[in-house]
C-alpha positions in Angstrom: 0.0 0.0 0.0 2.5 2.7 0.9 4.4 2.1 -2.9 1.1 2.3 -4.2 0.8 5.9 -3.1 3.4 7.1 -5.2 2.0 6.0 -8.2 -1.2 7.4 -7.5 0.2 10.7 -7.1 2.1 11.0 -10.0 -0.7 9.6 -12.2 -3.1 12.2 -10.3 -0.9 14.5 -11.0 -0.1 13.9 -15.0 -4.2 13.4 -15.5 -4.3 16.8 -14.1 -2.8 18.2 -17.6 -5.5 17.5 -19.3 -7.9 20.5 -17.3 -5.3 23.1 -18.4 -5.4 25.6 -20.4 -3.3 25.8 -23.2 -2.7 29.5 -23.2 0.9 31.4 -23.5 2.5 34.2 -21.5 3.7 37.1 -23.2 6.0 38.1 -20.8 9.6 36.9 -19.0 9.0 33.0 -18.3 10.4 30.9 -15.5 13.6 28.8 -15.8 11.7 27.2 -18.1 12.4 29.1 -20.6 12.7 32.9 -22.1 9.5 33.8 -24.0 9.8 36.0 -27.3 6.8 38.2 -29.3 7.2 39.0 -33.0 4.6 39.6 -34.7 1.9 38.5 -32.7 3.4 35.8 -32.5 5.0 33.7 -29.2 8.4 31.5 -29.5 9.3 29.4 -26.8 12.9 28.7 -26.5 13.4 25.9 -24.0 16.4 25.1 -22.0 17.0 21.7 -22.3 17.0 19.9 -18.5 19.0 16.7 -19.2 21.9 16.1 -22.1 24.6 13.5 -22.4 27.8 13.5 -24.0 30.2 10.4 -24.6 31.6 10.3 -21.2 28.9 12.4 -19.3 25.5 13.2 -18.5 24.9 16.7 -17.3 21.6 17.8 -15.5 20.5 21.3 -15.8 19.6 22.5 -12.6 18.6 26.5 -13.8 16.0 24.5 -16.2 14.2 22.6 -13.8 11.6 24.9 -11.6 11.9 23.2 -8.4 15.8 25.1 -8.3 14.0 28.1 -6.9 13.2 27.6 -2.9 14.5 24.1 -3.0 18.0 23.0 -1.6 20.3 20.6 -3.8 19.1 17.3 -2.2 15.5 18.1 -4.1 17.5 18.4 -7.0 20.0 15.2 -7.2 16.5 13.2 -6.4 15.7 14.3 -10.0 19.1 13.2 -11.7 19.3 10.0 -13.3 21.9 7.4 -12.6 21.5 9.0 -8.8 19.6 8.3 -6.0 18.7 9.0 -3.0 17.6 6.4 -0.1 15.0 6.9 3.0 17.8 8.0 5.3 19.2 10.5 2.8 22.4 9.1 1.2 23.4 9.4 -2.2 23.9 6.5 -4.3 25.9 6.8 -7.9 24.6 3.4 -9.5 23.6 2.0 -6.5 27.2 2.5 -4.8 28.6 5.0 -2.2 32.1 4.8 -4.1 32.4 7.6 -6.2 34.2 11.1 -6.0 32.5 14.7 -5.4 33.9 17.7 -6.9 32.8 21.2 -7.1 33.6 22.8 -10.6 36.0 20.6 -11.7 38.5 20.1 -7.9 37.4 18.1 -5.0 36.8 20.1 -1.5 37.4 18.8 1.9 34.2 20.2 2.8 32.3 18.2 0.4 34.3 15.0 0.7 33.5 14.8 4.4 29.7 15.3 5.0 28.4 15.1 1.3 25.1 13.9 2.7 24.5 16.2 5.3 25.3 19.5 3.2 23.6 18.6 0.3 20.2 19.3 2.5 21.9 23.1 3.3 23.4 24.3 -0.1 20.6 26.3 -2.1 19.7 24.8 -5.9 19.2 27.8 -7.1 23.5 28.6 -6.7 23.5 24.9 -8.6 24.1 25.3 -12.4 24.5 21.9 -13.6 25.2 18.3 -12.2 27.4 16.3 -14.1 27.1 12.4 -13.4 30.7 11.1 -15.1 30.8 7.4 -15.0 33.9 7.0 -16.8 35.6 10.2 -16.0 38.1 11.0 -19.3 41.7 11.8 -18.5 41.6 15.5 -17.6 40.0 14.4 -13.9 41.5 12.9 -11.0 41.7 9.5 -11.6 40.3 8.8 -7.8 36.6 7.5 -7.4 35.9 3.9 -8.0 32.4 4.5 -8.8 32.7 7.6 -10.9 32.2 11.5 -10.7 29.9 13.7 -9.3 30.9 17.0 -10.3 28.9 20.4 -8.9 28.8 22.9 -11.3 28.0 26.2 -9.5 26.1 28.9 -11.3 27.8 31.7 -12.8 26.5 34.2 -11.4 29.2 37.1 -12.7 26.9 39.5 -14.6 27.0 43.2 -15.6 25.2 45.6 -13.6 23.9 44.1 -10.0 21.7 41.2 -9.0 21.4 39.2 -5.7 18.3 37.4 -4.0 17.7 36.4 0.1 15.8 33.2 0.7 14.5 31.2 4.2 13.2 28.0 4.9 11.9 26.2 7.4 10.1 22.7 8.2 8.3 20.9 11.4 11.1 19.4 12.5 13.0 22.8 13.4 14.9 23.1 10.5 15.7 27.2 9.9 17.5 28.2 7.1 19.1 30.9 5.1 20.8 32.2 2.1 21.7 35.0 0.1 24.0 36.6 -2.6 25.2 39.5 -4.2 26.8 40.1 -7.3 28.4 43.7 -8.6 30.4 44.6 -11.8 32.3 47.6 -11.9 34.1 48.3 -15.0 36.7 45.3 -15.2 35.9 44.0 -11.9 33.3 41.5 -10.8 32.9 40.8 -7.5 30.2 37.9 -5.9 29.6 36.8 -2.3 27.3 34.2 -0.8 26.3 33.4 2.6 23.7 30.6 3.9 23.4 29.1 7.5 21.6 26.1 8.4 19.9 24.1 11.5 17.8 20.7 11.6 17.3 18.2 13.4 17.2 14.6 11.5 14.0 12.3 12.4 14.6 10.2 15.4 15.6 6.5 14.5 14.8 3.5 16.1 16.4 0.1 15.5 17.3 -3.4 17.2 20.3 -5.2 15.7 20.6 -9.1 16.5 23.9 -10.8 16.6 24.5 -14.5 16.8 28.1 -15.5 18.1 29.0 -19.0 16.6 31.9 -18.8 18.8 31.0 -18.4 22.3 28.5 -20.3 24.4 28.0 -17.5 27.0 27.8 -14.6 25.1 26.2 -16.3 21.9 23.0 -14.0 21.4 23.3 -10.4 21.4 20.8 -7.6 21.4 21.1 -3.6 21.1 17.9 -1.7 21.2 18.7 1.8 20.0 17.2 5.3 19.1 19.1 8.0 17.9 18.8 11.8 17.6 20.9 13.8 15.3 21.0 18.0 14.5 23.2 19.5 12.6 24.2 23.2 12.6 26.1 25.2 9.3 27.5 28.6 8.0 29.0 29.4 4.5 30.7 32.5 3.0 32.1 32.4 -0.2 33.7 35.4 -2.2 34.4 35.7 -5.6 36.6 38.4 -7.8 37.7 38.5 -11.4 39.3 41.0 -13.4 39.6 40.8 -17.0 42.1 43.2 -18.8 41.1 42.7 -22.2 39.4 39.1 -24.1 42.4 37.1 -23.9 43.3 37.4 -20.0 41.5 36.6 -17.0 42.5 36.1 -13.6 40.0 34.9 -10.9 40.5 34.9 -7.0 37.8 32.9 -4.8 37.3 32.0 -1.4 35.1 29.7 0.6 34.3 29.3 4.6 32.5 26.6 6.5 31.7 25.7 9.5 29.5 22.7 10.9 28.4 21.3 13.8 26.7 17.9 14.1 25.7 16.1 17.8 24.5 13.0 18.2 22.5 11.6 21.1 22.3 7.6 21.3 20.9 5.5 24.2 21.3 1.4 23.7 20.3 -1.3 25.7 22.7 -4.4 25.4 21.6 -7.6 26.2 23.7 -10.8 26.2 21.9 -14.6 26.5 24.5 -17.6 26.4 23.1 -21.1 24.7 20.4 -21.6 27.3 19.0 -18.4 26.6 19.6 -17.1 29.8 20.7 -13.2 30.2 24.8 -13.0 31.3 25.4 -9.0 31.1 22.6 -6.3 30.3 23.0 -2.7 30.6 22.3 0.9 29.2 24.7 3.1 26.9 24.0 6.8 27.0 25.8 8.2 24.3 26.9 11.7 22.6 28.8 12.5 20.1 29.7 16.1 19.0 31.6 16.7 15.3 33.0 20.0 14.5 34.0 20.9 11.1 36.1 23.5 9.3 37.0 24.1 6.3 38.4 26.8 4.3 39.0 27.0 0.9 40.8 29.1 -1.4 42.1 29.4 -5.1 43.6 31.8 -7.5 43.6 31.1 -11.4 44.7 32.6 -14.4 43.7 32.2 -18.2 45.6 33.1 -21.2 43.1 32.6 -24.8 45.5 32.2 -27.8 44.3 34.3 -30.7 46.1 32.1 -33.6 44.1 28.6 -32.6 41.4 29.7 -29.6 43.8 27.5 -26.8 43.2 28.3 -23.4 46.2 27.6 -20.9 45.4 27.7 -17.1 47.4 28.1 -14.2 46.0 27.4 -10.8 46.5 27.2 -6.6 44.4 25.7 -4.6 44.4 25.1 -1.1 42.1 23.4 1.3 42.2 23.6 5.4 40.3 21.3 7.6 40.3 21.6 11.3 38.2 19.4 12.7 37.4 17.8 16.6 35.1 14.9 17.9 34.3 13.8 21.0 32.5 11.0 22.3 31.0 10.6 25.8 30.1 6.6 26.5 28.5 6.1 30.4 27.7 2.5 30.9 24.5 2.0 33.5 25.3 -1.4 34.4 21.6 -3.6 34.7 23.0 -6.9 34.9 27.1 -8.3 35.4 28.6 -5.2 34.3 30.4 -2.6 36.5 30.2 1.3 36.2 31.7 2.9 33.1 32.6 6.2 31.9 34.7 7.0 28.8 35.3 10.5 27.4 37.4 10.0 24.0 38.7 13.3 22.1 39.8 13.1 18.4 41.5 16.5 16.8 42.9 16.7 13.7 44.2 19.1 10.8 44.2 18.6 7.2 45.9 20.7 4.8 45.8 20.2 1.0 47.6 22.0 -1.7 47.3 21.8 -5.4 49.0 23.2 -8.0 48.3 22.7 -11.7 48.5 23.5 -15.4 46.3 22.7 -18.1 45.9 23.4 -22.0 43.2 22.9 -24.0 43.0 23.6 -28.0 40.3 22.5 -30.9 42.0 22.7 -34.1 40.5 23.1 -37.7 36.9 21.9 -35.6 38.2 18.4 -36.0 41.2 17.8 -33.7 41.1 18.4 -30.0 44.0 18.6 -27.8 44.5 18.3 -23.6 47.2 17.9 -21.7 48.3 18.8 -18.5 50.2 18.4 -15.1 49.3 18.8 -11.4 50.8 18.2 -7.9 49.2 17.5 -4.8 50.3 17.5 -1.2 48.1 16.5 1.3 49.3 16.6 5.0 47.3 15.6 8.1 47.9 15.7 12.0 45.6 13.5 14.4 45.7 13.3 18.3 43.4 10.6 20.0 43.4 10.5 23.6 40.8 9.0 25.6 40.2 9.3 29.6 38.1 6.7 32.0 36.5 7.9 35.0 37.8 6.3 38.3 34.9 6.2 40.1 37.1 5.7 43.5 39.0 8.7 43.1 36.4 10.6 41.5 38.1 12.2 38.8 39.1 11.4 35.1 42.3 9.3 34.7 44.2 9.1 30.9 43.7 5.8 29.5 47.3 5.3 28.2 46.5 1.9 26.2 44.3 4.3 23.7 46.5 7.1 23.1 47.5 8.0 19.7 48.9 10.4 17.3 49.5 10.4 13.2 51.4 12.7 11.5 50.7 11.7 7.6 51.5 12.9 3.9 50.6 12.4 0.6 52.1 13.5 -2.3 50.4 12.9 -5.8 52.3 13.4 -9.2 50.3 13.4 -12.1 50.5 14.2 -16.2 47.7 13.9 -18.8 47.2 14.0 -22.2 44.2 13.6 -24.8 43.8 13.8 -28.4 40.1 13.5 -30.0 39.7 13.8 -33.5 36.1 13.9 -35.9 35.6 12.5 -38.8 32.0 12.8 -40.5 29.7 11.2 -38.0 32.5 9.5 -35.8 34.3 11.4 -32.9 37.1 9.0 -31.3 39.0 10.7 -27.7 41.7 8.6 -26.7 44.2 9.6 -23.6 46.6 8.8 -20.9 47.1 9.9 -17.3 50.5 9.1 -15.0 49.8 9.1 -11.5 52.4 8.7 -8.8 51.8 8.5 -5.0 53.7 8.3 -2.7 52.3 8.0 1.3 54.3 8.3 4.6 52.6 8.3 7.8 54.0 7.7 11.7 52.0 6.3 14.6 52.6 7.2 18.4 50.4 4.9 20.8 51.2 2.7 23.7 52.5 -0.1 21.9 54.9 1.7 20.4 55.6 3.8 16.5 54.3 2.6 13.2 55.5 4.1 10.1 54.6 3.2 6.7 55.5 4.3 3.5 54.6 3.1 0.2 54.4 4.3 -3.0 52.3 3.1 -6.2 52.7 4.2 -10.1 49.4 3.9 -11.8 48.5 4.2 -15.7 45.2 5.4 -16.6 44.1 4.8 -20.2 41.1 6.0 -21.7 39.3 5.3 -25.0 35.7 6.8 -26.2 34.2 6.5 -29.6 31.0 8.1 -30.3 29.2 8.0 -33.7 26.2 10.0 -34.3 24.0 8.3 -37.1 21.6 10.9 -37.1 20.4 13.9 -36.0 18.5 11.7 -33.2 20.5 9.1 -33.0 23.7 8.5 -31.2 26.1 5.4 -30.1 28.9 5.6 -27.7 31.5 3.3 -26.0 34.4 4.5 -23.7 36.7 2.8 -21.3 39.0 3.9 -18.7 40.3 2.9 -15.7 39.8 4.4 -12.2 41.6 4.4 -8.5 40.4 3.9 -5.2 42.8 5.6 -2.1 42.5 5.1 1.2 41.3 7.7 3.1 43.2 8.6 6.3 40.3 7.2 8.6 41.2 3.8 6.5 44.8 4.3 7.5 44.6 5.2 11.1 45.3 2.0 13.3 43.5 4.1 16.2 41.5 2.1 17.9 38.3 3.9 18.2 35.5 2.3 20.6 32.6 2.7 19.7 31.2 0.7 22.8 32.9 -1.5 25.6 31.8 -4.3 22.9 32.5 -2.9 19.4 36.1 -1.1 18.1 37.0 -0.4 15.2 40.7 0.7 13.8 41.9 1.6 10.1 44.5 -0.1 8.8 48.0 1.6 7.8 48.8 -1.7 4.6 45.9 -0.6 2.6 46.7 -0.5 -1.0 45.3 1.5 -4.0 42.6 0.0 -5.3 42.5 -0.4 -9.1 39.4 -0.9 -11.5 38.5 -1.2 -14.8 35.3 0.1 -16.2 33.7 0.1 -20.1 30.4 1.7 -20.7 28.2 1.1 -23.6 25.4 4.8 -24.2 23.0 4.2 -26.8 20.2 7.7 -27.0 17.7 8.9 -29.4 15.1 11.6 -29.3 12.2 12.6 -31.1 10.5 16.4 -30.8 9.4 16.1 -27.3 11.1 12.9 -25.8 14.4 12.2 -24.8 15.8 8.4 -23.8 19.0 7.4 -22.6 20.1 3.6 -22.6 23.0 2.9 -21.0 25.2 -0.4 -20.1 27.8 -0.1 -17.4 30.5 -2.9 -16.3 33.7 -2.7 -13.9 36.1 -5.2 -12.9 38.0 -4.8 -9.7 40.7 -7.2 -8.2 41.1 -5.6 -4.8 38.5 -3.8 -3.5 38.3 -2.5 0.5 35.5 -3.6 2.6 34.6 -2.7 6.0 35.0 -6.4 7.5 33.5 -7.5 11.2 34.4 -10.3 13.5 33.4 -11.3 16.9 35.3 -12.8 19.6 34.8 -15.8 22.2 34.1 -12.9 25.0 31.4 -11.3 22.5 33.5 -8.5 21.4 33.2 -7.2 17.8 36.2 -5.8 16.2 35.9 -4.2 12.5 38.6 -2.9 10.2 39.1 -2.2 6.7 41.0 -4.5 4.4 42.1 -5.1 0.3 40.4 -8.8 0.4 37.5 -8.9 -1.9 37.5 -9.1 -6.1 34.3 -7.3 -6.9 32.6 -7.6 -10.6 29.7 -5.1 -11.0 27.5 -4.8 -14.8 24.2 -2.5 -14.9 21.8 -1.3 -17.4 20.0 2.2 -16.9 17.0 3.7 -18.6 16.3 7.3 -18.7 13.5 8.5 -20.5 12.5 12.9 -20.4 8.8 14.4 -21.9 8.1 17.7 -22.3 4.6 17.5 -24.6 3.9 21.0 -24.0 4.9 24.4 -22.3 3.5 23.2 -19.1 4.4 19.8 -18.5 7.5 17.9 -18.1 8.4 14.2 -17.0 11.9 12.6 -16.2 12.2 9.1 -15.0 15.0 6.8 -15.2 15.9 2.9 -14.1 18.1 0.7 -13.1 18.9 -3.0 -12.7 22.4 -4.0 -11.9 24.1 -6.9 -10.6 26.9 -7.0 -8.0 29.3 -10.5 -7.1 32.2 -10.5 -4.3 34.4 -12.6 -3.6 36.9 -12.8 -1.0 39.1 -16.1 -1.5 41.4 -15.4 1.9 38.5 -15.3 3.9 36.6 -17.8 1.8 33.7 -15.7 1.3 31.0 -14.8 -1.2 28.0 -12.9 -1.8 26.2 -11.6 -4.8 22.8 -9.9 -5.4 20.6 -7.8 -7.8 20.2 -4.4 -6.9 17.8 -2.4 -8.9 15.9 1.5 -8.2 13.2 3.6 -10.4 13.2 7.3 -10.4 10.5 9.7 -11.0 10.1 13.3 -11.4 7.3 15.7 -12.8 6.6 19.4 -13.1 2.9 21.1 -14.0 2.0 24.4 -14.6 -1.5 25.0 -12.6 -2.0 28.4 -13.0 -0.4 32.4 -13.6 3.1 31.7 -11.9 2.1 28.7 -9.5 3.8 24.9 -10.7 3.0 21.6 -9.1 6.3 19.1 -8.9 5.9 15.4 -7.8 9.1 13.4 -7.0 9.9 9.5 -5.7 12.6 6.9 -5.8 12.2 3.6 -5.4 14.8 0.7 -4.5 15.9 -2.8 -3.5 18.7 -4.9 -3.4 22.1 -3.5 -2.1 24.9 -5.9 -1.4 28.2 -6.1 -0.3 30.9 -8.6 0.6 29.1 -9.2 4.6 26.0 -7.3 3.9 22.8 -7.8 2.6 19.9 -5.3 2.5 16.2 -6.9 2.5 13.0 -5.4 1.3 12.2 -2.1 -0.4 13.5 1.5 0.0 11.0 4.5 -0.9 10.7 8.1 -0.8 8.5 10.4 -2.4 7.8 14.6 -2.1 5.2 16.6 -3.4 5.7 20.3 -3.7 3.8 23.9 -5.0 5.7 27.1 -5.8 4.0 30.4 -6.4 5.6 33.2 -7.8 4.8 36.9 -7.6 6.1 40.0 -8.1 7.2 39.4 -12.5 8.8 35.9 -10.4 10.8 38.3 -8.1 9.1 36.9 -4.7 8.4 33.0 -4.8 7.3 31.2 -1.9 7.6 27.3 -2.0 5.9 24.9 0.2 7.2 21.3 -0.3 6.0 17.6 1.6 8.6 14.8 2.6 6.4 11.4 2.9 3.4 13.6 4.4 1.5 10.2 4.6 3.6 7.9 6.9 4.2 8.4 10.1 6.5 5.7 10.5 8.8 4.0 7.7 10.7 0.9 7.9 14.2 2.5 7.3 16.2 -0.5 6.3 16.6 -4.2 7.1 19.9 -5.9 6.9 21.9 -8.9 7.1 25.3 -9.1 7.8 27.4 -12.9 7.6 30.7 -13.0 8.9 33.0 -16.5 9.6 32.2 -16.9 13.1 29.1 -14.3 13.6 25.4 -13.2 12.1 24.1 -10.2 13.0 20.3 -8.7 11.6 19.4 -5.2 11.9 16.1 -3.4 11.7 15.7 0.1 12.0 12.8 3.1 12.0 11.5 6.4 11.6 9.1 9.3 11.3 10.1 10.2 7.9 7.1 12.8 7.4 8.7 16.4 6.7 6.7 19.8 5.5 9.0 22.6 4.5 7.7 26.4 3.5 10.3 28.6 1.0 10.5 32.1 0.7 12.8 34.0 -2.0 13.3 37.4 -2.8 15.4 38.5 -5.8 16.7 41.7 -7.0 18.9 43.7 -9.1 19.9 44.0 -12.9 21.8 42.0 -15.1 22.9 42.0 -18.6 25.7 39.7 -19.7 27.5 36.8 -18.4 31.2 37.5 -17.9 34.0 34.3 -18.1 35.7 32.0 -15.8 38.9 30.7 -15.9 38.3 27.3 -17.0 40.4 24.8 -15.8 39.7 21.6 -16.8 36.2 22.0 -17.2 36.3 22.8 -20.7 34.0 21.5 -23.1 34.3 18.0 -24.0 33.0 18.4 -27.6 34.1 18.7 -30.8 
């Protein structure tokens, strides 16, 4: 019954079309579109909302309507090839392994708590998404899964414009934005500002563990609920001066800061064989993550009169401070004495990148790239953890669990591409050199671990595209990608996340390698668009977040390179836009996952599938009706299996006023369940089983209001990096 709703609103929704009249404005349009008058006569020139290249499929976020008063986690729910689960994460083809950037370069900020900012950014600073599942040579080659690259809009225009906006919900999320943007004579100058606070639904699960290797612990059982908020502030400026059509240098900056707390309480229950209780008692728990990061880069960009070549020089730098503690107090019910841990985790990340990049289309049919770029990225960590000694009263240094890191990365990498076009047939083939080198040292009680390793990797890439017609066109590419351990993988700090359960990183991960071909086919007809696309990877030595449990009932997880992992889906993706007032995107997938993990002796395999759906209605003089929901099953991984379905669905009314200057939104989360079933897993290890089942109140009202002002004329340039056009 509760799938069933989703239909029926979308089908409501579409039927609704039919009682609408088919009359034209004669003035400005939405995002829509611009309308023109000549002659009595009305043009409509429509922005297109989703095109794919070769190697990319880009989503234009200014063309869809629900940009205005929405926040970019409405938007990527529209995108194909992404989705979007029940508890908000963000899935690239069903998999959490894949790489963000923001215009081209990755950002601490967005690397770190993707899911959580995505629900505080604004879509309307959002030009375009690009989904890149086979990323071509110019990009980092990190991101197992592929790209997710955040195009923000340009919003350097002649004259002035700028816009305030707030938001708010039921569940005490406040929120605002705002930006200015001001031109004077050779000089742009932008700046943005938003703040954020919400509160996530409060979650309920029980997780059962069977322990095949203990008689007196061998059933576990946490009950848990958990409440989360989250707190954020952004600034970002922006300046460019451009001396004269062939120069342009551009100077930006970006602040954040973020606050997330989370309050646990778990009961844990142990019965040995007879089903008797051994130890039972209560967890308060809170955890408090700070976040910093600042950002800032300064780029310059010659144009070369003789062939068009732009050359790009850039400096980028990224700064993440960041602290977490955690506060664990055991109430002890049943065999378990007092317990009190305070654990405090501070650490500093610097990045620095410096890079040069060229880019040239010759005679319209040759294409050149090539480039270099270095990156150092340093990071400090200091772990130190107190008990309370409830005899003496007073916290004592637990000197078993202290620890400090002190690690470096340095990446050395070279690219080059040539594409050439002949008739119908464009072929891109290129090469990227990547060398890393990583040193890291390890103070704890047990003494200092250092590692340092190095890999060389070679990243090939192919594409051929032929169009056969002006609606018609087939594409094949092939490249391979990297997977590096992050520093939390690396870390052999054990972190405890209960007197039960640790977990540590581990400081011999290697790079992960795979390979990847994809297969586009898409045609299009005067009011449709569909997309068919076959996607396959092969990867050797893939790291997986492995469990085990102990004799005393203990769980201890780590990371490790153990599991040979074959993935091959198909996606559909189908757009309509029969009229001026009407528009429909959907978009499918079925895929097929198999692990294997011949040093443990472990397999698993499964079929993971998901079907998206979004629509847009004009009802009336500058009010539209949007309808979104996701649908999907099937996620697997190495220990892991996910049973039954995952849904979510929104329904949403803007209303502008004011020529479109004022526009209030009012948008519904779920608004007929009260509680959801939020995900039921299995996970198999060698000596354990353990089955969890957790809960919420997913039902979410949100009320928009935007203000825009100013006067604009023309669109002034960027320097453009790498994110040059990939066409011919």
């Amino acid at each position: 019954m509760k799938s069933k709703t989703i239909i029926l609103v979308a089908v409501s929704l579409f039927a609704s079309i039919t009682a609408i009249a088919q009359e034209t404005e004669t003035h400005q349009s939405d995002s829509l579109g611009t309308v023109r008058k000549l002659n009595e006569v009305t043009v409509v020139a429509r922005q297109e909302l989703i095109s794919t290249d070769a190697d990319k499929l880009t989503y234009n976020v200014q063309a869809d309507p629900q940009a205005e008063g929405g926040n970019l986690i409405d938007i990527l729910r529209n995108v194909p090839m992404l989705s979007i689960n029940s508890e908000d994460n963000v899935m690239l083809n069903g998999s959490s392994d894949y790489k963000v950037l923001v215009n081209g370069r990755p950002t601490g900020m967005l690397a770190r708590n993707f899911n959580q900012l995505i629900k505080t950014i604004p879509a309307s600073s959002i030009k375009e998404i690009q989904v890149i599942t086979n990323p071509p040579v110019k990009y980092d080659a990190e991101g197992i899964g592929g790209i997710i690259n955040i195009v923000m809009a340009k919003r350097l225009k002649s004259g002035y414009s700028g816009s305030i906006g707030t938001q708010g919900s039921n569940l005490g999320t406040a929120s605002g934005n705002g930006y200015i943007n001001a031109q004077l004579g050779k000089f742009t100058v932008s700046a943005n500002a938003s703040g954020t606070s919400f509160r996530n639904p409060i979650v309920y699960g029980v997780t059962d563990v069977e322990n095949y290797t203990s008689e007196d612990y061998r059933y576990q059982r946490l009950d848990f609920n958990s409440n989360n908020s989250f707190s954020s502030g952004a600034f970002s400026l922006e300046a460019s001066y451009e001396p004269d059509s062939l120069n342009l240098i551009t100077l930006s900056g970006w602040a954040n800061f973020q606050k997330m707390l989370s309050d646990y309480d778990i009961t844990e229950t142990f019965w040995n064989t007879g089903h008797l209780k051994t130890i039972e008692m209560n967890e308060p728990t809170v955890r408090t993550n700070r976040y910093k990061t600042f950002s800032g880069e300064l780029a310059y960009q010659k144009t070369f009169r003789n062939d068009g070549g732009i050359l790009t020089f850039s400096y980028a730098i990224d700064g993440n401070p960041n602290s977490t503690e955690n506060d664990v107090i055991v109430v002890p019910i049943l065999n378990y004495p007092d317990y009190h841990r305070h654990s405090f985790n501070t650490e500093h990340t610097i990045q620095q990148v410096g890079q040069i990049d060229y880019f040239a289309t010759l005679q319209k049919t040759h294409q050149i790239e090539s480039g270099a770029k270095y990156t150092l990225r340093s990071h400090v960590a200091d772990s130190q953890d107190e008990l309370w000694d409830y005899a003496e009263e007073k916290w004592v240094i637990d000197d078993s669990n202290v620890n400090d890191l002190d690690y470096q990365q340095h990446i050395f990498a070279a690219y080059a591409s040539y594409g050439y076009r002949f008739s119908k047939l464009t072929l891109k083939a290129g090469t990227r050199l990547e060398y890393t080198l990583n040193r890291g040292l390890s103070k704890s009680a047990s003494g200092n671990l250092t590692f340092d390793n190095s890999n060389f990797n070679i990243v090939p890439y192919l594409n051929a595209a032929w169009k056969i017609d002006s609606r018609n066109t087939l594409s094949a590419s092939y490249t391979r990608r990297l997977g590096r351990p992050s520093v939390t993988y690396l870390n052999p700090y054990i972190f405890e996340e209960s007197p039960y359960s640790k977990m540590h990183g581990n400081p011999d991960l290697r790079t992960v390698v795979s390979d990847a071909l994809t297969l586009t086919y898409r045609t299009s007809g005067e009011t449709w668009d569909l997309t068919a696309r076959t996607y396959g990877s092969l990867c050797n030595n893939k790291i997986e977040y492995l469990s085990e449990v102990y004799p005393d009932g203990g769980k201890v997880s780590t990371y490790r390179n153990a599991v040979i992992h074959n993935h091959i889906d198909e996606m559909l993706s189908f757009s309509w836009s029969p009229g001026e007032r009407f528009s429909l995107q959907t978009s499918a997938m079925l895929g097929y996952n198999w692990f294997h993990a011949p040093s443990l002796e472990q397999k698993n395999d499964g079929i993971g599938w998901s079907f998206d759906l979004s629509s847009n209605v004009d009802l009336w003089k500058g009010a539209m009706g949007f309808v979104a929901g996701s649908i999907s099953g099937g996620e697997t991984t190495l220990q892991r299996t996910y049973h039954g379905v995952d849904y979510v669905y929104s329904l949403g009314l803007r209303q502008g006023f004011l020529q479109n200057r004022l526009i209030l939104t009012a948008r519904a989360i779920m608004p007929f369940q009260n509680r959801y079933n939020g995900s039921t897993r299995d996970t198999y290890a060698e000596n354990y089983h353990q089955h969890n089942v957790s809960w919420y109140n997913p039902r979410q009202f949100y009320l928009g209001l935007t203000w825009r002002f100013g006067k604009t004329t023309i669109n002034l340039r960027h320097a453009k990096k790498t994110e040059v056009s990939d066409k011919l």
